[in-house]
C-alpha positions in Angstrom: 0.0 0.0 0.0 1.5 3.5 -0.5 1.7 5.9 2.4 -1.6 7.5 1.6 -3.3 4.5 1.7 -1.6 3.7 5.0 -3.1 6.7 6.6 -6.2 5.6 5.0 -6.6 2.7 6.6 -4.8 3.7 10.3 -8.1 3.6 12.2 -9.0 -0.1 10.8 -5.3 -1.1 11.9 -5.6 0.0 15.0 -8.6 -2.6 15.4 -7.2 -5.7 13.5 -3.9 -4.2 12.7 -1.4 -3.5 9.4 -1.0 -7.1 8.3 -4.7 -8.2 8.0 -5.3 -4.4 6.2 -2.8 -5.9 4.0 -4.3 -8.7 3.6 -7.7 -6.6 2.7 -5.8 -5.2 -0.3 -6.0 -8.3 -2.1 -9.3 -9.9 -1.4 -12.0 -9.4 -4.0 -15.6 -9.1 -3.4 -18.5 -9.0 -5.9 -21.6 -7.0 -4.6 -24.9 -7.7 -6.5 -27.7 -4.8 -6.3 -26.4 -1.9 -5.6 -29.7 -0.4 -4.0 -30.4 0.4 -0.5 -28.5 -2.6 1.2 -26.0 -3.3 -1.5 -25.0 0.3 -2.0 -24.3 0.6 1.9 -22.1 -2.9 1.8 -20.5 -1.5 -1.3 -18.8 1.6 0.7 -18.5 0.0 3.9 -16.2 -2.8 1.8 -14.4 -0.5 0.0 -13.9 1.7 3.5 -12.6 -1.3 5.1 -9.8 -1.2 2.6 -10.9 -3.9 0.5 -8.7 -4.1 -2.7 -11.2 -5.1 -5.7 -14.5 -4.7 -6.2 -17.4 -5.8 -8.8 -20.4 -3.9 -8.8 -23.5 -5.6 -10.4 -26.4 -3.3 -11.1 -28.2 -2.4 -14.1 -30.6 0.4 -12.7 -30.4 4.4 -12.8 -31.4 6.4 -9.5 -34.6 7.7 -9.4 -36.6 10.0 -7.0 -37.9 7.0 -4.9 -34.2 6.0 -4.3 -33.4 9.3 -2.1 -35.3 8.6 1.1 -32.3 5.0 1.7 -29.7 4.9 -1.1 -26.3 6.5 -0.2 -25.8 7.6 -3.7 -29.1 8.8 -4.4 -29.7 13.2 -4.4 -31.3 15.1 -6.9 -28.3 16.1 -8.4 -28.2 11.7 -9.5 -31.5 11.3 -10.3 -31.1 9.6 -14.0 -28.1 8.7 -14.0 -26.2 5.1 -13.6 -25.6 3.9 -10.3 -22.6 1.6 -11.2 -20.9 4.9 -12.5 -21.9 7.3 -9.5 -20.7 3.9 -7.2 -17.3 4.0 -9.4 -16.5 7.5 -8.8 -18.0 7.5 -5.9 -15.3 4.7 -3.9 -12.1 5.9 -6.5 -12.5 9.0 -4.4 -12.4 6.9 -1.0 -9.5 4.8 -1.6 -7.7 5.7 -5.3 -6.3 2.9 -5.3 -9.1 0.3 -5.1 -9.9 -2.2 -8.6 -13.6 -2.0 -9.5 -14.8 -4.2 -12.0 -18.1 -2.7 -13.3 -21.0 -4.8 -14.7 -23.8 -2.4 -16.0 -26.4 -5.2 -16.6 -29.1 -7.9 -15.4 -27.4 -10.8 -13.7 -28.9 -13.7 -15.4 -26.6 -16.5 -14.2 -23.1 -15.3 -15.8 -19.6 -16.8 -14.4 -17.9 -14.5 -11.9 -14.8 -15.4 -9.6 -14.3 -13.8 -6.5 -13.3 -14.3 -2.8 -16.5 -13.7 -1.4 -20.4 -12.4 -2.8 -22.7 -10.2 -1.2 -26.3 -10.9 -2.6 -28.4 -7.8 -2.2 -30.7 -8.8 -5.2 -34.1 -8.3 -5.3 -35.7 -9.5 -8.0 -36.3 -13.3 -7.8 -34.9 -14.8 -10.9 -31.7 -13.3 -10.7 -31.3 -13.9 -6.9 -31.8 -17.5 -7.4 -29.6 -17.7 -10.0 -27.3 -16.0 -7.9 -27.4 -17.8 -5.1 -26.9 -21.0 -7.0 -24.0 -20.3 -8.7 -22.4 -19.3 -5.3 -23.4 -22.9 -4.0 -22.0 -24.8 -7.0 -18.9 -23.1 -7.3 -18.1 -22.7 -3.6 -17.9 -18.9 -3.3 -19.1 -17.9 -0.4 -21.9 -15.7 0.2 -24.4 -13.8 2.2 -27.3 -13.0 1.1 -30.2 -9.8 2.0 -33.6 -11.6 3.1 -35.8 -9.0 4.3 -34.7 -5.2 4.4 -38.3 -4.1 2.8 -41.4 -3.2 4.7 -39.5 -2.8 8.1 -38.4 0.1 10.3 -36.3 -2.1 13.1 -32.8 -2.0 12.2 -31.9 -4.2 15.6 -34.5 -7.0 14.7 -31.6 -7.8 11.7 -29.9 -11.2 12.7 -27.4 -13.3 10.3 -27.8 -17.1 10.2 -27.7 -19.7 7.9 -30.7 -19.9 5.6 -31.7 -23.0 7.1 -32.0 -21.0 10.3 -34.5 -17.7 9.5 -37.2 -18.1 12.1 -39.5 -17.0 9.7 -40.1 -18.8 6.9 -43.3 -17.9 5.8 -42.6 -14.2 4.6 -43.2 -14.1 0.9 -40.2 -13.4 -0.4 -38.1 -15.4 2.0 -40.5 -18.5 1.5 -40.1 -18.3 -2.2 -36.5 -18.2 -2.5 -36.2 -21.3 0.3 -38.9 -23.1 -2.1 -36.8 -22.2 -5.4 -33.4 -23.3 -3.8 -35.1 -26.5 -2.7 -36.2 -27.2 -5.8 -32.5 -27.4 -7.0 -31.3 -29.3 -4.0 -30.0 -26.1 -2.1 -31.6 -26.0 1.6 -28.3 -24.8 3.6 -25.0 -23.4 3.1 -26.0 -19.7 2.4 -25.2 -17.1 4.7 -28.4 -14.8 5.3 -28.9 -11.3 6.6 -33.1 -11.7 8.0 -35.3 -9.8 10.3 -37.8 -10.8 13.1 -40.2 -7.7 12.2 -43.1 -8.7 10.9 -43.0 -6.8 7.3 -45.8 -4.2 6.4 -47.1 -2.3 3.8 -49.5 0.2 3.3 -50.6 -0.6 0.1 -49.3 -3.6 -2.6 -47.9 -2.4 -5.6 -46.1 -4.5 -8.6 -46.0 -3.9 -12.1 -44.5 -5.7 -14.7 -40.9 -4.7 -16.6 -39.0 -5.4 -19.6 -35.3 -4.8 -19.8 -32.6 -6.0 -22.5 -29.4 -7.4 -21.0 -26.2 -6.5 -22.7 -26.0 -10.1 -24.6 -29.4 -9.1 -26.0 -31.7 -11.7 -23.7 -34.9 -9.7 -23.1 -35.7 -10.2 -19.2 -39.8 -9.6 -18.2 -40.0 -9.6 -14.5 -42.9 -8.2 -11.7 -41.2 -5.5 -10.4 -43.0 -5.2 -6.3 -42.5 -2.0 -4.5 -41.6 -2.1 -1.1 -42.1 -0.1 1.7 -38.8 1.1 2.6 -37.1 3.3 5.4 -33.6 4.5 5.9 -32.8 2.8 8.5 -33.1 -1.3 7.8 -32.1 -1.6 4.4 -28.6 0.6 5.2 -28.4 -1.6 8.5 -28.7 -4.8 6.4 -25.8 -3.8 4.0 -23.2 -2.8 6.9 -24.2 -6.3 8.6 -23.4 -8.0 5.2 -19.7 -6.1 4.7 -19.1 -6.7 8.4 -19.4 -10.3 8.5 -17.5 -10.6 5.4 -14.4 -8.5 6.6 -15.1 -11.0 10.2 -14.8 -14.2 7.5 -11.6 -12.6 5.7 -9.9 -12.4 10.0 -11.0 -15.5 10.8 -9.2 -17.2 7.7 -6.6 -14.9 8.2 -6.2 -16.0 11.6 -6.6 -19.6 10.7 -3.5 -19.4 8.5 
């Protein structure tokens, strides 16, 4: 690291010290969604000195975005959020290696130490989430940040584990892993707040995907507040700096 990175960094070391910052500087991490939680996780990564980044999103800001997302102000509305995230974490640490992928994930091949799932639209979550299984790289994945106010009902387990099961979204991604003979072995960020909504809304969207694939998809809107979808994606890049120690420590 050079000496401005050092100083950078000097708070972090003073926690787990200069070797394991070290360390940080060449671990990658690929952070899917870069919305409420995933934007948070994003920074916090790159903060933690983390030395290369991907950044998977294929959505602009827009006005709804401002009440939660870090990189969301009027003066962003329109435009991409992997480019505001770029520019945004080159001026944190200069000398960090982002990899940007301005696009639907549909199942592509990625390497990387580590995955933060902060998806939320089903087909490309499960997808996700089982090309993390099959190709052992381990991940943690967002499970319930909408429709909740409670930042300290948010508890990490394995999926196996949520206590509640029957939410919507968290009972259909257990039912669609299951279905392809995943039922444990992902890392989960859930919440014991019962979700609510004022009203249901969902509306259907069509996107094309850089290779051309046409994606249709019901797009549900949330509730959301600032509070448990931010919370969520600080509890996801803690626990995977916590990981990166731990093998550290392991040797």
């Amino acid at each position: 690291m050079s000496e401005a990175a050092d100083e950078i960094f000097s708070r972090n070391e003073l926690y787990w010290g200069a070797e394991f910052q070290r360390v940080l500087t060449k671990k990658h991490v690929a952070v899917f969604g870069l919305g409420g939680v995933g934007g948070y996780c994003a920074e916090a990564l790159a903060r933690a000195g983390v030395g290369e980044l991907t950044l998977v999103d294929f959505d602009d800001v827009s006005i709804s975005n401002i009440n939660r997302q870090i990189i969301a102000l009027h003066s962003t509305i329109g435009q991409k959020k992997t480019n505001l995230f770029e520019k945004r974490l080159k001026d944190i640490n200069p000398e960090i290696k982002l990899n940007i992928i301005d696009d639907f994930y549909t199942g592509e091949d990625f390497k990387a130490d580590y995955a933060a799932d902060a998806i939320d639209t089903m087909r490309s979550k499960i997808s996700l989430l089982e090309y993390c299984v099959e190709n052992q790289i381990p991940v943690i994945s967002s499970m319930g940040a909408g429709n909740r106010i409670d930042p300290t009902k948010l508890y990490i387990c394995d999926i196996k584990d949520i206590e509640d099961k029957n939410a919507a979204f968290v009972s259909n991604i257990i039912y669609q892993l299951k279905k392809r003979g995943i039922e444990s072995g992902i890392t989960v960020v859930a919440s014991r707040e019962k979700p609510f909504v004022q009203e249901k809304l969902s509306q259907t969207e069509h996107l094309m995907t850089k290779s051309g694939e046409e994606i249709e998809f019901t797009k549900i809107t949330p509730s959301s507040t600032p509070f448990v979808a931010s919370a969520a994606g600080i509890f996801m890049a803690s626990y995977i700096i916590q990981e990166f120690k731990k093998e550290f420590e392991n040797g």
